[in-house]
ZAMARDO-928178 format. One line per 4 residues: number of its first residue (from 1); their letters; for each residue x, y, z of C-alpha. Coordinates in steps of 0.25 Angstrom, whole numbers. Example, Ala and Ser with C-alpha at 12.3 -4.5 7.8 and 13.67 -1.06 7.14 Angstrom:
# ZAMARDO-928178
1	AS	49/-18/31 | 55/-4/29
# end
This chain:
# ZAMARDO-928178
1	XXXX	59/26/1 | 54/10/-2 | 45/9/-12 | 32/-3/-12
5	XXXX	23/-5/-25 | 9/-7/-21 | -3/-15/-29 | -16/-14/-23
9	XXXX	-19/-22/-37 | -30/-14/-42 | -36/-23/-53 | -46/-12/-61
13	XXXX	-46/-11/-77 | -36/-2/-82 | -39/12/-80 | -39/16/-97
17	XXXX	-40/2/-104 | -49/-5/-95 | -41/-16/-95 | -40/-26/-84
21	XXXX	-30/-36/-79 | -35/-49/-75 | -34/-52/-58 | -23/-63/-61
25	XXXX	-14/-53/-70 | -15/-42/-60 | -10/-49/-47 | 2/-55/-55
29	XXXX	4/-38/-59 | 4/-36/-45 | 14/-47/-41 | 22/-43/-54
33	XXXX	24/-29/-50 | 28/-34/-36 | 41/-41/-42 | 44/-29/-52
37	XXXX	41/-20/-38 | 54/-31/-30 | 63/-31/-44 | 63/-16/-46
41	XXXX	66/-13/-30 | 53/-10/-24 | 53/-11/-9 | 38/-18/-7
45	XXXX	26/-21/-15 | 12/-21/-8 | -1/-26/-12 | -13/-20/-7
49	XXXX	-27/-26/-3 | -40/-22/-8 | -52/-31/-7 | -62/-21/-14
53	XXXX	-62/-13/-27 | -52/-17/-40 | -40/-23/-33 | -34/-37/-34
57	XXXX	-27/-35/-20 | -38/-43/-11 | -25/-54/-7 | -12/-46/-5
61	XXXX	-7/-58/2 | -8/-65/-11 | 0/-56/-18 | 10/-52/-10
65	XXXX	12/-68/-9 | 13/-68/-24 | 23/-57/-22 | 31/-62/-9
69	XXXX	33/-74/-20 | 39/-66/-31 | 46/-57/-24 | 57/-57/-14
73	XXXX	62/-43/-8 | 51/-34/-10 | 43/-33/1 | 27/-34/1
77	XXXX	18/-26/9 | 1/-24/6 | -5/-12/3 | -12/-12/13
81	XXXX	-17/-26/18 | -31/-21/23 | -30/-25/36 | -43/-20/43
85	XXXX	-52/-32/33 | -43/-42/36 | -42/-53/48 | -26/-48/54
89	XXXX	-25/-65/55 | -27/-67/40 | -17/-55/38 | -7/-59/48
93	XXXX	-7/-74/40 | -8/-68/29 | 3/-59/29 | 11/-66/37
97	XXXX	14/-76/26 | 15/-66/16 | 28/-63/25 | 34/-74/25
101	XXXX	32/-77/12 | 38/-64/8 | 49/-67/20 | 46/-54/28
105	XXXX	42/-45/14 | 27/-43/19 | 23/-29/25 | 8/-27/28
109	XXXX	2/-13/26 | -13/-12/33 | -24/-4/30 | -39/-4/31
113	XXXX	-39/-3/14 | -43/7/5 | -51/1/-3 | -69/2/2
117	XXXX	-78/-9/4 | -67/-20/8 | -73/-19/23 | -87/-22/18
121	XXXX	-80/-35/9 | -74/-40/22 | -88/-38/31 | -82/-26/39
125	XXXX	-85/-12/44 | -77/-2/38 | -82/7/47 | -72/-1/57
129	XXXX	-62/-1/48 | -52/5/57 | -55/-3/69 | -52/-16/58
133	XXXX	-41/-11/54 | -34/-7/68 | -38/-20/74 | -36/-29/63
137	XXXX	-20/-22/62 | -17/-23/74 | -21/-37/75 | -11/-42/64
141	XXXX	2/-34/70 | -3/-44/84 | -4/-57/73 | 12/-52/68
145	XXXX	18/-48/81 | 11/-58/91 | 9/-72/93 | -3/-80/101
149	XXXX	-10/-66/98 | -23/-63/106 | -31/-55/103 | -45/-49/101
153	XXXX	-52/-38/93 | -65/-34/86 | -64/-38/72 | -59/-53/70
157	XXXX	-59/-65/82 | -51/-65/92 | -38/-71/93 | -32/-80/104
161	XXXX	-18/-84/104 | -15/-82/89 | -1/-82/81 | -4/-81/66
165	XXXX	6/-89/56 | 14/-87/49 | 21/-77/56 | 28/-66/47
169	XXXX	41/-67/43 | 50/-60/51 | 41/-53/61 | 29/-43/58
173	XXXX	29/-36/45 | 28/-21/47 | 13/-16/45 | 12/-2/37
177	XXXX	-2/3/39 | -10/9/26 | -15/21/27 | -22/31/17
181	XXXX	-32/40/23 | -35/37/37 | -25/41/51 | -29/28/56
185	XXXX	-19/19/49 | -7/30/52 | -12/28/66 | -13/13/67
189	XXXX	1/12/59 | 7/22/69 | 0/16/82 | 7/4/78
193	XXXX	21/10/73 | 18/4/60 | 23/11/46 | 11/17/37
197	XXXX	8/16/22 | 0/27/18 | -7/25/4 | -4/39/-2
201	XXXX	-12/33/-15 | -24/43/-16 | -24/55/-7 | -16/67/-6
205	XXXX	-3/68/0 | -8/75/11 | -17/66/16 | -7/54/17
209	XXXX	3/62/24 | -8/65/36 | -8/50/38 | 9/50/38
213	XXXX	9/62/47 | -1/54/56 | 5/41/56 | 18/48/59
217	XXXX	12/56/72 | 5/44/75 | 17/35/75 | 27/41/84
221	XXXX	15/46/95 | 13/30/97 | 28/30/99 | 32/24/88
225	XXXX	46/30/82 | 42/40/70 | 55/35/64 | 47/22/62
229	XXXX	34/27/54 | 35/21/40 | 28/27/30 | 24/21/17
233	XXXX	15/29/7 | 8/24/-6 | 6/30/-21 | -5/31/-29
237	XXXX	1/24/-42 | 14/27/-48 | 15/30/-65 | 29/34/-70
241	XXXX	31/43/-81 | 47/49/-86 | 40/62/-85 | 28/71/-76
245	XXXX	21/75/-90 | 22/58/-97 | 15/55/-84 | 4/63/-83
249	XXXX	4/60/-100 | 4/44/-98 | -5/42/-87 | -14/53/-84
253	XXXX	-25/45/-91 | -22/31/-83 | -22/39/-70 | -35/47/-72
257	XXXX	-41/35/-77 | -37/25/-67 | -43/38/-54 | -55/36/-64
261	XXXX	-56/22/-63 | -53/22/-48 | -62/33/-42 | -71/28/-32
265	XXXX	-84/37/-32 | -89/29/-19 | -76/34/-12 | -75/48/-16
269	XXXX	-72/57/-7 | -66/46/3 | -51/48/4 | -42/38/-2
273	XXXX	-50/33/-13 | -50/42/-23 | -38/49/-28 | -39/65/-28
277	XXXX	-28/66/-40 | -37/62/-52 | -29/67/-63 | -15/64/-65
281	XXXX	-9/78/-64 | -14/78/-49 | -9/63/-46 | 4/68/-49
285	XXXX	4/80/-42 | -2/78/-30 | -8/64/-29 | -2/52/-22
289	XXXX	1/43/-38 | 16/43/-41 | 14/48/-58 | 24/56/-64
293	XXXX	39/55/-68 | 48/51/-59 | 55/61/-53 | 38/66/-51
297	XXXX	36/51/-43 | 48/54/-35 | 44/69/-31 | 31/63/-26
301	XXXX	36/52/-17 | 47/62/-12 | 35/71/-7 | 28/61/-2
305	XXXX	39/56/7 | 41/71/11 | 28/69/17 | 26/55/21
309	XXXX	41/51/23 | 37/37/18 | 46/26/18 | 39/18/9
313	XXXX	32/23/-5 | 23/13/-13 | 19/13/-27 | 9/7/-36
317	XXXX	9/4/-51 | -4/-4/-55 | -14/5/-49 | -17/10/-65
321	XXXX	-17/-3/-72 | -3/-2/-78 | 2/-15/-85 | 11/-23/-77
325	XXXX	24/-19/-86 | 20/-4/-83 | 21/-6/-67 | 31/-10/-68
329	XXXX	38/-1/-77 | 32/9/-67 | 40/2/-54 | 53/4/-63
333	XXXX	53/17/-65 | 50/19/-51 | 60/9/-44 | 71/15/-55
337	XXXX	69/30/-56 | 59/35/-44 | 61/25/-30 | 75/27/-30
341	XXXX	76/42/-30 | 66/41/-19 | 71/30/-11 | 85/39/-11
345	XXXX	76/52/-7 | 67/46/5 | 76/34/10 | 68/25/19
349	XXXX	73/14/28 | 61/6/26 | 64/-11/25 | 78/-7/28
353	X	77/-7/44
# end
C-alpha cells in the first residue's frame, strides 16, 4: 500500500471554540503539512478544488507550486481537479507547468466535483454535467499525448493545429479518475484504461465497492489488462488515539460537532453529501473516518483493501480544525505505527514500475 495526505482546505470556524484561522495562516497549514507529509515518508499529497461552500482550495495549481517549491520527492496529485467547469487548454498549461516544475511529480485526478452550485458559478448546465465532464477529459489527454491537435466539440471553440506548452515533463502524467457515487466516472476511467480514486469519504462501504466492482468489469471488457486497474480509495478524516475507549473519550464531541456543523439540509437525502454515521460509535464501526487505536485504523484499511484491493489509500488531517502541531503529531503516529504494518500486509507496486 502507498499512502497520500489529502487537503481539500476547508476553512469554517472550528467546530467547538468558533475559532477561525485567517485565509493566509491556513494555506501556509496546508503547505506546512505537505513538507511534514515528504519528511515523515508519505508517498503524495493532494490538494483538492472547490469553488463553492467553506473551502480555500479555489487555485490547486497555486499550491501545489508552493509545494513543488518546498518539497522534493513527494509526489503531488489534486483531489480532484474539477475538470467538467474548466477549459482542458487552461488545464493542460496549467498542469503542465506544475509538472515541470515538480520534475515529473504531478498526477491529475478528474472529477466533475462534489461540491453544489459550482456549474451555476461558472454559467453552465449541471444538467450537462456528464457530457462536460466526458468531452472536456477527453480533450486534455489529446492536448498531453498529441501535437498540432484538431479538433472540435460542443462546449469550448474549436481547435486547429494546436500544441499547448509547456509540454510536461517527461510525457503524460497518469490521470486517475474521481469517483464517489455515480458509474459514470468508473466508466470513463475504464474506457480509457486509466486507474480510479474512489472518495470513500461519506457512504457506506458497500456503495464504494459497486463502483470498484464496476470499474474492474468495465476495465477488462474494453480490453484493457485487469492487472493494470489501479485503485485509490479515500478516508473520511483520520484521529488517533493509544486506545478504542480514549478515542471515542477525546473526540466524540469534535466529531459530532463538526457532522453538526457540516449537514447540508438543502442536500439531504442526496448521496455523498451527508454522512450517514453521525455519532462517533458508528463512524468507527462502520463509517468510511479512520478514528480509533491503531491497531483499530489498521483493521479498517485491511477490510477495506479486502474489498477494494486498492493500491493507494489517502488520508486527511485537517478536516476538524486541528492545530497544525496536532496534524502533524496525527501523520507521525500513522507513518510510524499504522502504514508500515499495512504497507507490509497489502504490498503494492505503485510508482515503483
Amino acid at each position: 500500500m502507498k499512502f497520500q495526505v489529502l487537503s481539500i482546505v476547508h476553512h469554517s470556524p472550528h467546530p467547538i471554540t468558533g475559532e477561525l484561522l485567517s485565509a493566509a495562516d491556513r494555506l501556509e497549514q496546508v503547505v506546512t503539512l505537505g513538507e511534514t507529509a515528504e519528511r515523515l515518508g508519505f508517498d503524495a499529497y493532494a490538494v483538492g478544488e472547490r469553488h463553492a461552500g467553506a473551502f480555500l482550495s479555489s487555485s490547486p495549481t497555486v499550491l501545489l507550486a508552493a509545494l513543488a517549491a518546498r518539497t522534493r520527492r513527494i509526489r503531488l496529485l489534486t483531489g480532484v481537479t474539477v475538470v467538467a467547469i474548466l477549459d482542458p487548454v487552461r488545464v493542460a498549461e496549467d498542469y503542465a507547468t506544475l509538472d515541470q516544475l515538480s520534475r515529473g511529480r504531478l498526477e491529475l485526478v478528474v472529477g466533475k466535483g462534489a461540491e453544489a452550485g459550482h456549474f451555476d458559478l461558472f454559467g453552465l448546465d449541471e444538467e450537462r454535467q456528464w457530457d462536460l465532464q466526458k468531452e472536456k477529459y477527453e480533450l486534455l489527454r489529446r492536448l498531453w499525448t498529441e501535437e498540432g491537435v484538431d479538433w472540435e466539440g460542443e462546449f469550448r471553440p474549436p481547435l486547429k493545429n494546436v500544441t499547448t506548452v509547456p509540454r510536461p515533463y517527461a510525457g503524460p502524467p497518469r490521470i486517475w479518475h474521481g469517483s464517489a457515487t455515480s458509474l459514470r466516472s468508473p466508466e470513463l476511467a475504464a474506457k480509457h484504461g486509466d486507474p480510479l480514486f474512489t472518495a470513500n469519504a461519506i457512504q457506506p462501504r458497500e456503495a464504494y465497492t459497486r463502483l470498484i466492482a464496476h470499474y474492474r468489469e468495465k476495465f477488462e471488457e474494453y480490453g484493457h489488462d485487469p492487472a493494470h486497474a489501479r485503485v485509490a480509495a479515500g478516508s473520511g478524516g483520520l484521529l488517533i488515539a493509544d486506545t478504542p475507549e480514549q478515542a471515542i473519550a477525546r473526540y466524540k464531541e469534535l466529531y459530532e460537532a463538526k457532522v453538526r456543523q457540516s449537514f447540508r439540509p438543502d442536500l439531504e437525502g442526496k448521496a455523498g453529501y451527508n454522512t450517514p454515521f453521525r455519532t462517533i460509535e458508528d463512524a468507527v464501526a462502520d463509517g468510511p473516518q479512520l478514528i480509533g487505536s491503531p491497531q483499530q485504523i489498521i483493521d479498517k484499511i485491511l477490510g477495506w483493501h479486502a474489498h477494494y484491493g486498492h493500491d493507494l489509500q489517502s488520508v486527511t488531517v485537517d478536516a476538524f480544525g486541528q492545530s497544525t502541531a496536532e496534524q502533524q503529531e496525527t501523520l507521525q503516529r500513522f507513518a510510524e505505527e499504522i502504514a508500515p504494518v499495512v504497507r507490509r500486509e497489502a504490498p503494492s507496486t505503485l510508482w515503483e514500475e
